[in-house]
PAPAVEX-615598 format. One record per residue (C-alpha): y, x, z; residue in three letters. Coordinates in steps of 0.001 Angstrom, whole numbers, plus 500000, padded with zeros to 6 digits. Layout:
BEGIN
YXZALA ...
***
This chain:
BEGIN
657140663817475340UNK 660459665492476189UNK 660457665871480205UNK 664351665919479978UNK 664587662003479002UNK 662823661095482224UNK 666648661642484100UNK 667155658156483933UNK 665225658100487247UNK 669069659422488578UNK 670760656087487344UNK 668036653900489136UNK 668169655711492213UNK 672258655496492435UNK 672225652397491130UNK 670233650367493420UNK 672607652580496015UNK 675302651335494996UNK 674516647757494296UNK 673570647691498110UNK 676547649204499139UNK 678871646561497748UNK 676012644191499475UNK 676841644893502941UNK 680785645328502183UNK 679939641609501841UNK 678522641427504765UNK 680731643194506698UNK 684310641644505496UNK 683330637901506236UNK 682531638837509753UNK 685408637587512818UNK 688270639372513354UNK 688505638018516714UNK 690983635777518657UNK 694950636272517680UNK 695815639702519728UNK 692399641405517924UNK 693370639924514316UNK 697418641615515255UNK 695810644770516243UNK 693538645097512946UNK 696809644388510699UNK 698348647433512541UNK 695172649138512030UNK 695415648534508175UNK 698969649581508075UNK 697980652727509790UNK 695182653786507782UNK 696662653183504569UNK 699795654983505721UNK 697497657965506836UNK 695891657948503492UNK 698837657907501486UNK 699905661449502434UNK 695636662513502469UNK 695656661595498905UNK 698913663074497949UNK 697460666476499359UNK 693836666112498001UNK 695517665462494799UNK 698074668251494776UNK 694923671126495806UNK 692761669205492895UNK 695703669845490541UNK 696546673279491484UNK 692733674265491076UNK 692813672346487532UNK 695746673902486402UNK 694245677708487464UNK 690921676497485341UNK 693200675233482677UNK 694534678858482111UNK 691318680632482455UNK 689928678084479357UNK 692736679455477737UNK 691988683195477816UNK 688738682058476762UNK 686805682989480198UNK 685438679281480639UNK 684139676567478932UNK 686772673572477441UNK 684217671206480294UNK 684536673195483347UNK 687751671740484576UNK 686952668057483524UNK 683653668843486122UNK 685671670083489237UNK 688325667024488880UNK 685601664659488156UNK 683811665477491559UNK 686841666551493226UNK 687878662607492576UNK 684278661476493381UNK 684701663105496917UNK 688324661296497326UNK 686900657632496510UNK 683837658406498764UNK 686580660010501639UNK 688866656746501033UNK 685994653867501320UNK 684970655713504723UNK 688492655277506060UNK 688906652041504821UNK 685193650656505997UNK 685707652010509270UNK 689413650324510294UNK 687324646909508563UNK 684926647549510661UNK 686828648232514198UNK 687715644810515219UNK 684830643151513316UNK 682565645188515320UNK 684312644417518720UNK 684319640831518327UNK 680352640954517141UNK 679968643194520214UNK 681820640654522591UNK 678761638288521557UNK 675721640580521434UNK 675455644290521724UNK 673054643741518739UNK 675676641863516651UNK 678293644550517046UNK 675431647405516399UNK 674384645356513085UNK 678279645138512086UNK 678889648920512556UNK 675917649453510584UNK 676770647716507768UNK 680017649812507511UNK 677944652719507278UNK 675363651531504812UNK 678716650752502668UNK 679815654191502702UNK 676132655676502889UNK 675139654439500151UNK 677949654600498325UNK 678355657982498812UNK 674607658256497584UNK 674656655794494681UNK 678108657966493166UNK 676473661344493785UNK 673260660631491518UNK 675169658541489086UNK 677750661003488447UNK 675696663664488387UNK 672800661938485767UNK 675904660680483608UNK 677069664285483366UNK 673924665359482348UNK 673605662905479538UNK 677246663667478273UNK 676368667248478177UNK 673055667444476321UNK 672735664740474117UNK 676681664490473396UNK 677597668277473282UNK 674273669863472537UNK 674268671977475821UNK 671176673431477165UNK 669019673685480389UNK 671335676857481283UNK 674554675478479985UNK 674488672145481413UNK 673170673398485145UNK 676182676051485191UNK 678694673261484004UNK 677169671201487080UNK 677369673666489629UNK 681409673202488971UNK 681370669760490308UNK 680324670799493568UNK 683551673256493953UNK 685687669814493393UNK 683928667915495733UNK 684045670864498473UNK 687785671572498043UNK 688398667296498801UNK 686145667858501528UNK 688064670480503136UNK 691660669043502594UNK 689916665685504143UNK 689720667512507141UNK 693586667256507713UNK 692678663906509500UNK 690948666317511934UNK 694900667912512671UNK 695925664236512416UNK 693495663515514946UNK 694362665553517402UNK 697797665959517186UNK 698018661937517956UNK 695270662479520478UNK 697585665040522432UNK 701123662989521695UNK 699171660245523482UNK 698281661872526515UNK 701696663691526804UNK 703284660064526153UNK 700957659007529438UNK 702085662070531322UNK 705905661904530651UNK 706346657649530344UNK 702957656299532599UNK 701867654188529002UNK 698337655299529069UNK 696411656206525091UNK 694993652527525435UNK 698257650568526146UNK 699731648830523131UNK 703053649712524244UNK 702887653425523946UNK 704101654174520272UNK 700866656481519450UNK 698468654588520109UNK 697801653176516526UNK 698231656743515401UNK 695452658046517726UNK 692979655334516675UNK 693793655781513217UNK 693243659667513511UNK 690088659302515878UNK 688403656697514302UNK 689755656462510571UNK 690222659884510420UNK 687262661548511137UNK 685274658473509465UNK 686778660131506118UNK 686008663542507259UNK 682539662688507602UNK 682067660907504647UNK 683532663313502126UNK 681601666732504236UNK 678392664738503535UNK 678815663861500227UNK 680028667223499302UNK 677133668629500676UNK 675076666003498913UNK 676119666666495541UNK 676335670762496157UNK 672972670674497431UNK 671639668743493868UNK 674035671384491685UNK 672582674029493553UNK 669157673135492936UNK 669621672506489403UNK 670643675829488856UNK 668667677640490454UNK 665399676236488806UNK 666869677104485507UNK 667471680685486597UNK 663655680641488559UNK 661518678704485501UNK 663480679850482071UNK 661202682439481275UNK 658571679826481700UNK 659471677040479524UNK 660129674651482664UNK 663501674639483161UNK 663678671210482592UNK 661208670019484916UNK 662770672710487315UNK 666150670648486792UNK 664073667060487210UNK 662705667547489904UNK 665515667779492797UNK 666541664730491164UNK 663456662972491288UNK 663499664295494988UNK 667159662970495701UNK 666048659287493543UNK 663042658878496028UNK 665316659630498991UNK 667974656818497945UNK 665270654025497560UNK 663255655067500885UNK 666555654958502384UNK 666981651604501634UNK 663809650667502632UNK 664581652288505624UNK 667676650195506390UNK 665754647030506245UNK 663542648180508935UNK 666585648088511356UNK 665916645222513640UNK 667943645278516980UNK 666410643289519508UNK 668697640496520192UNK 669250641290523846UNK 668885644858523213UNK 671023647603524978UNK 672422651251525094UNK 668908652773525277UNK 666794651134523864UNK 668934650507520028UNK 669097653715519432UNK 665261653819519231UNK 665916651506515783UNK 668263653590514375UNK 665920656603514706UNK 662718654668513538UNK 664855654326510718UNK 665465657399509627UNK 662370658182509865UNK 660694655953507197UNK 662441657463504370UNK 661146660630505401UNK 657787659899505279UNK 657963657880502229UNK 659946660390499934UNK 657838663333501269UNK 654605660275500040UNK 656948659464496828UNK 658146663785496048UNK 654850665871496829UNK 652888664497493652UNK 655175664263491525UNK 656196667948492481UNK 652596668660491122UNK 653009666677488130UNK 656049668435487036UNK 655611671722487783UNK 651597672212487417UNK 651441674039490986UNK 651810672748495043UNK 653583675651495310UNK 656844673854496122UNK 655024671211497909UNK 656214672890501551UNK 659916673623500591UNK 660424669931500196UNK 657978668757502996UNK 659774671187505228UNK 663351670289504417UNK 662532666721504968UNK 661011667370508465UNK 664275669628509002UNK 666714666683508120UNK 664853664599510856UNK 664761666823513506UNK 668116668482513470UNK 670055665392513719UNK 667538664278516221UNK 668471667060518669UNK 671533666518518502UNK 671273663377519509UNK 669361663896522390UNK 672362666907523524UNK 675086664708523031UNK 673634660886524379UNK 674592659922528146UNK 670779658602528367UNK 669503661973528397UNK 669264664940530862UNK 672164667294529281UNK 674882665049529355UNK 673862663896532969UNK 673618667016534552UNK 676759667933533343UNK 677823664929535239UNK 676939666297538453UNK 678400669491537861UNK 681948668027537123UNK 681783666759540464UNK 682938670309541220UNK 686340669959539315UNK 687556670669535650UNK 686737674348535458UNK 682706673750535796UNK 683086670971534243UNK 684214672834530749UNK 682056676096531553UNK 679199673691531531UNK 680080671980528756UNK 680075675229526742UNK 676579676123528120UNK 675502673492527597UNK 676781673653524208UNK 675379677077523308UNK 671579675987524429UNK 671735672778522371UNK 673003674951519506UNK 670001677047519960UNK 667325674318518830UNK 669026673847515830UNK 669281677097514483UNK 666064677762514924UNK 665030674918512879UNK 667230675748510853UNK 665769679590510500UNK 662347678157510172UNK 663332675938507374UNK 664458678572505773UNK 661884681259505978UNK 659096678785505104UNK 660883677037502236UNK 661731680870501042UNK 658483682231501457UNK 655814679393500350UNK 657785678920497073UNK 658379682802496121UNK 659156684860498795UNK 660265688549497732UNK 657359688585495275UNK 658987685975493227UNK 662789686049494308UNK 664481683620492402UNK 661669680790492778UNK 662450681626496691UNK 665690680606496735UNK 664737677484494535UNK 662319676805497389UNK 665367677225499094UNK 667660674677497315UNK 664628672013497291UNK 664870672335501014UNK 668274671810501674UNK 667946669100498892UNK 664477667712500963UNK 667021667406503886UNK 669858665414502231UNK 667749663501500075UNK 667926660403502952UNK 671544660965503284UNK 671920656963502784UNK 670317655941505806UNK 671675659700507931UNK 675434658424507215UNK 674801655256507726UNK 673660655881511184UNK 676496658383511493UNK 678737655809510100UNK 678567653884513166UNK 680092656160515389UNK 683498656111513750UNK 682976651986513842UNK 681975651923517206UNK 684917654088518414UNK 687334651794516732UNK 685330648969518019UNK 685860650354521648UNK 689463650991520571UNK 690537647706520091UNK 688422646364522905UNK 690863648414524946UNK 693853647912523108UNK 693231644178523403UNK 692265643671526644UNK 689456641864526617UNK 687487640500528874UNK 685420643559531060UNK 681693641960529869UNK 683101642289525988UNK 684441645724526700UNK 681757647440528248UNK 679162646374525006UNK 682548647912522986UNK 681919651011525302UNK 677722650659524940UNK 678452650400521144UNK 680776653469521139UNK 678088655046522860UNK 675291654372520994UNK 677728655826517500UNK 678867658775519540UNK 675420660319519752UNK 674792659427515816UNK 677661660971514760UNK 676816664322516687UNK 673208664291514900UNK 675165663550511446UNK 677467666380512137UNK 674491668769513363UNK 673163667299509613UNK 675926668847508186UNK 675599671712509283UNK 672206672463508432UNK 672959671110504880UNK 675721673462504655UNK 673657676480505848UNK 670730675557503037UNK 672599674766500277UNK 675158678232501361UNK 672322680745501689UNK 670516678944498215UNK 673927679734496315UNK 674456682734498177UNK 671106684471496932UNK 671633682785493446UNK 674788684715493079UNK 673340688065494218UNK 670678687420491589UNK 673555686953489450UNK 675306689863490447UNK 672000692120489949UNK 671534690756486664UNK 675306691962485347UNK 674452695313486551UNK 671766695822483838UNK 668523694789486234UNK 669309697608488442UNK 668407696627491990UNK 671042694953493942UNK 672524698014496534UNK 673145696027500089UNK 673585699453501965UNK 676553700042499983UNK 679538701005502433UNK 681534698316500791UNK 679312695816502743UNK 680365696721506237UNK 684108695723505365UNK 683313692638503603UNK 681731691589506699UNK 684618692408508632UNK 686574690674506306UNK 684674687217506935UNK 685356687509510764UNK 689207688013509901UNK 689128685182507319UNK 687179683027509298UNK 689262683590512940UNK 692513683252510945UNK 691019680164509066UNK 690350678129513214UNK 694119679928514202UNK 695841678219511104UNK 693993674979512052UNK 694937674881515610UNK 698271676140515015UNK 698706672973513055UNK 697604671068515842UNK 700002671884518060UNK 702964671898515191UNK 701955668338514248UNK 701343667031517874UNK 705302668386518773UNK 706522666760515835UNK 705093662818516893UNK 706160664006520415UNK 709659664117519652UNK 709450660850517821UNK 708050658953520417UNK 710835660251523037UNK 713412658841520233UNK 712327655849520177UNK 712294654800524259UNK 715634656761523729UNK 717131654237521291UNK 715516650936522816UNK 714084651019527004UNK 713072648135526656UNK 709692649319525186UNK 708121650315528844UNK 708541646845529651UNK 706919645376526607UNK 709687643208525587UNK 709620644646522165UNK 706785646296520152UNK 706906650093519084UNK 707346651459515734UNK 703549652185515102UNK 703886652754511286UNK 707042656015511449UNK 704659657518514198UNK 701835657412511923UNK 703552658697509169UNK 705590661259510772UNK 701872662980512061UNK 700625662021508572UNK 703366664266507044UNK 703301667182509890UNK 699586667473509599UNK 699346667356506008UNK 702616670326505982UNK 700980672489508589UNK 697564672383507107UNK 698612673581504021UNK 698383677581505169UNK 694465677165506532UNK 693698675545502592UNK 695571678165501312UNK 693534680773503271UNK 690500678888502266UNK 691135679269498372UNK 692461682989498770UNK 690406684618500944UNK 686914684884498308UNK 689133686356495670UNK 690714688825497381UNK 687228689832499094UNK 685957690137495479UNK 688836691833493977UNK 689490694543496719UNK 685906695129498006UNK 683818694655495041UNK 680566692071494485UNK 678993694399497331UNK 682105693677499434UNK 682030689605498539UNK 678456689305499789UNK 679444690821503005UNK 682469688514503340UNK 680107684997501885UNK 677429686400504596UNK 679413686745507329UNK 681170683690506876UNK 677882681026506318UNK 676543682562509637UNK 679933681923511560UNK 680932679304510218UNK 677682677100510557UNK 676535678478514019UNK 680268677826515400UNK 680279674366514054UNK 677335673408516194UNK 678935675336518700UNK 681761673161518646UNK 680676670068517746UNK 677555670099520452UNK 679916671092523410UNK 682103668485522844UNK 679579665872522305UNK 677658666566525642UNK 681296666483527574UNK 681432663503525818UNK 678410662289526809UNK 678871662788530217UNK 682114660848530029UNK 680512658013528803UNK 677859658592531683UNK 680657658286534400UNK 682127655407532334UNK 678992653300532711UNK 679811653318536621UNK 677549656240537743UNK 679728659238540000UNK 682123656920541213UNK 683233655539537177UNK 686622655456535593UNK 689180657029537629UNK 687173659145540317UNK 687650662478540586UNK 684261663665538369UNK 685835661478535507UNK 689178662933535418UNK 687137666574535570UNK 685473665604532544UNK 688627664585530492UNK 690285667667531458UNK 687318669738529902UNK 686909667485526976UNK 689951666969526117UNK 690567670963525984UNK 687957671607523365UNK 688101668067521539UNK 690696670249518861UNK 687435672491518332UNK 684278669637518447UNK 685874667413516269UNK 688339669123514086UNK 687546672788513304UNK 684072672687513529UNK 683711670547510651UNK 686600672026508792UNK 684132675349509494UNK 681840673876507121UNK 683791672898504280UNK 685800676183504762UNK 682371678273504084UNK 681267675687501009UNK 684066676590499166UNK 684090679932499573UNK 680570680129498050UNK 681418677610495483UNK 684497679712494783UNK 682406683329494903UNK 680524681056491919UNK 683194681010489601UNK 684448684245489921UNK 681220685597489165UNK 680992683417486174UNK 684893684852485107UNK 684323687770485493UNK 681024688876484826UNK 679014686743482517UNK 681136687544479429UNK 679144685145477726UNK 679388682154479313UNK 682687681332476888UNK 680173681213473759UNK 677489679586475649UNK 679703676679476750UNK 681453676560473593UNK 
***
């Protein structure tokens, strides 16, 4: 029996994904609108976001162009195969339609999820939900059907084999990383409207939450819509890299052995398991129907961890049966206990039910200044939990599958981790899902002006997404740092192989200069980004002031502001400035590799997975546990909205909001890419024969 007919097992697993995707859009697009105001604020919402994508699309499709036109001329001096460009558009457009349907679920989902919320908290908690489950498992569903429809194209319709069709696979995930990181120009979009809002509130007295102050749609279209597409395309990219990077490093570990088919199989049989559990998962979700801030989230945790369980129950014996050994047993076991626990702690950092965010509470009470020197503390010790899952993850998965004894079946052990982690991404996003939902739920709560017993479940709701999204971000990060260091010790295997099996020389003293390299690249990468930030934020400034300039009678409310031309104008600014950082992004690995030499690259791809992941948490942790504390405040504890402590912690969070929720996710994308990109030069210009193998 041919093992390699048994990847059907991809189309069932994506499948069912899918088909329950398009299920809870069902769901979710029936559900109330709310009264008249709440159905007028959604229609701006639409306007907005599709406004917003417009110009995120016309950049995502420009980079994927430039890319395919670079590809296109390498195919014609014969360095790469006539496929390899068809793969990168073909994920790079994957990654936009997964990036678009989180936008577009999420401004669905704002006003749905308020009204359900005005109700029950439990109504407005299922609503979010099923927003995320449709871009969850649609991000799923496309992953493993794309991928398992490549795979038949290639070796039944061009003949390919194991080697051929893994390398031709690993090109997908540079498409998919690229969308991912030009998605993150709704992180400049973000907070450029987030700051014009403020300012607007400073200068004019409209607070960020009046309707009449002309940002406002713009800064819940960046906040909410916005970083729900940022999300959804970083997680999907990491999906699908961590599958391609898998695949091809089994071929490279299990060639000599006749198994590089069931080496290919089995992350896919892994990532299949996942999808189903994770439905199975889903269905466990049962809010009680008077249930509350503290004690939902205990549902949406309970169901994560069912997949786990059941994929590690479903993956450990048929690792056996494939591969004749429990040698990999632990990689996977470990890498599903890692994508568990990491988002877990980040939960617990970020959550105003939990000690962290609370005692930062009390400090604030001190003024702005502690308030942000604790949230950076407290930032750097919830960092620390992470990482060293993170390090343990890796060491075991490393050593119990190879170790140095066996190199390359270490970094497969590697890859099967990182692909152990993700392989429950459809319930993860999900949950993450619904803190994009619940923000725009709490949005138009405010915007609305509801009733105060409707608002504050919009606020519990908002709360209860806030600390999901942190653990789906912390996710990320530890899927980027797996999948990175997998690919990063596949290409020095690479690399050691073009140099005639002579042993790999790290103390060259090219290394120490490609490491200085990635702190340049990387420092120069968050400068471009914030730079942007402020560029795009004085841009939507000055159109605001025109507009109470041409008509006064906005204060007053006697006519409506020109929501659409403010999103649009930030749309355009953020999409203009961010060009440079991309730029920087898609440079920076060839010019390591051309002036320092492979020695010189792995240096600059080192330095730049370390930094990059360990300031993303960084980021990302600090300003969810200033956030946290907000919402602590919020809930009426030190004195609530307006006291003294609560205007502390805006001050702090709002000063590193441009970091938490815009670079340090653009960090991660930023480092895919350059490994992605390392990739392909190392296939350009050192395995001459890749052109005849790939025909």
């Amino acid at each position: 029996m041919h093992i390699e007919n048994w990847f059907w097992v991809g189309f069932v697993g994506g499948g069912l994904s899918l088909l329950f995707s398009f299920l809870q859009l069902g769901r979710l697009l029936p559900l109330s609108q709310g009264d008249e105001p709440s159905q007028g604020l959604s229609e701006a919402l639409r306007k907005g976001t599709n406004a917003y994508l417009k110009w995120q699309v016309l950049l995502s499709g420009a980079g994927l162009l430039l890319v395919f036109g670079l590809m296109e001329a390498l195919v014609y001096l014969r360095r790469l195969g006539q496929t390899t460009p068809l793969s990168l558009l073909s994920g790079g457009l994957c990654g936009l339609l997964v990036g678009i349907a989180g936008a577009k679920a999420t401004a669905a989902a704002g006003p749905r999820s308020a009204s359900a919320a005005g109700e029950r908290l439990d109504r407005g908690v299922d609503a979010a939900l099923s927003a995320g489950a449709t871009v969850g498992f649609l991000a799923v569903g496309l992953g493993l059907v794309h991928l398992t429809g490549w795979f038949f194209l290639l070796k039944y319709q061009m003949g390919y084999d194991a080697e051929a069709v893994a390398r031709t696979l690993l090109f997908f995930g540079l498409g998919s990383a690229l969308v991912s990181l030009l998605f993150h120009m709704g992180g400049v979009f973000a907070r450029s409207a987030g700051t014009t809002a403020e300012t607007v509130d400073r200068e004019m007295g409209l607070p960020p939450d009046d309707p009449k102050n002309p940002t406002a749609i713009a800064d819940r279209v960046g906040h909410g819509v916005g970083s729900a597409a940022g999300l959804s395309a970083g997680l999907y990219s990491a999906y699908e890299n961590g599958l391609f990077a898998a695949l091809f490093l089994g071929v490279s570990a299990f060639a000599s052995a006749d198994m590089a088919w069931n080496a290919m199989l089995l992350p896919l049989t892994v990532a299949a398991a996942g999808a189903v559990a994770s439905l199975i998962g889903f269905l466990t979700v049962r809010p009680r129907e008077r249930g509350d801030r503290y004690s939902l989230p205990w549902c949406l945790r309970f169901a994560a961890l069912v997949p786990a369980v059941l994929t590690a129950v479903a993956a450990i014996p048929v690792t056996y049966l494939l591969m004749g050994s429990w040698t990999l047993c632990p990689s996977i076991a470990v890498g599903l206990a890692a994508g568990f626990l990491i988002p877990l702690s980040g939960e617990y950092a970020t959550s105003d039910t939990y000690r962290p965010a609370r005692s930062l509470a009390e400090t604030a009470e001190t003024g702005s200044t502690a308030a942000l020197t604790g949230g950076l503390a407290m930032g750097h010790l919830a960092a620390t939990l992470p990482v060293l899952l993170l390090a343990a993850t890796l060491t075991a998965a490393f050593c119990t599958a190879g170790g140095l004894n066996d190199f390359p079946k270490g970094a497969y052990g590697i890859a099967l981790a990182g692909v152990g982690l993700l392989s429950t991404s459809g319930i993860t996003l999900t949950v993450a899902g619904t803190g994009p939902a619940g923000d725009c739920a709490a949005h138009a709560a405010s915007l609305t002006d509801i009733d105060e017993v409707p608002r504050r479940r919009a606020d519990n709701l908002a709360s209860i997404g806030a600390s999901a999204v942190n653990g789906g971000r912390c996710l990320a990060a530890g899927a980027s740092a797996l999948t990175g260091f997998a690919l990063f010790l596949g290409l020095a295997k690479m690399l050691e192989e073009s140099q005639s099996g002579q042993v790999f020389d790290w103390l060259t003293p090219l290394l120490l200069p490609g490491i200085l390299w990635g702190l340049l690249t990387t420092f120069l990468f968050l400068g471009f980004f914030l730079s942007a930030i402020r560029s795009s934020a004085r841009a939507l400034l000055l159109q605001a002031r025109s507009q109470f300039q041409d008509n006064e009678e906005l204060i007053s409310g006697d006519q409506a502001p020109d929501y659409a031309v403010c999103v649009s104008r930030c749309a355009v600014r953020s999409l203009l400035y961010f060009i440079p950082p991309a730029l920087l992004a898609l440079i920076a690995p060839a010019a390591a590799g051309l002036l320092l030499g492979f020695q010189g690259l792995m240096g600059f791809l080192g330095c730049v997975l370390i930094l990059s992941v360990t300031l993303s948490l960084l980021f990302s942790l600090s300003g969810g546990v200033l956030g946290g504390a907000r919402r602590y405040v919020e809930s009426g504890r030190k004195g609530g909205r307006g006291s003294d402590c609560h205007r502390a912690i805006l001050t702090a969070e709002r000063a590193l909001t441009s970091l938490s929720h815009g670079a340090g996710p653009a960090l991660l994308s930023f480092a895919a890419l350059a490994v992605t990109l390392s990739l392909l030069g190392s296939v350009v210009f050192v395995t001459f024969n890749l052109p005849a193998l790939l025909g």
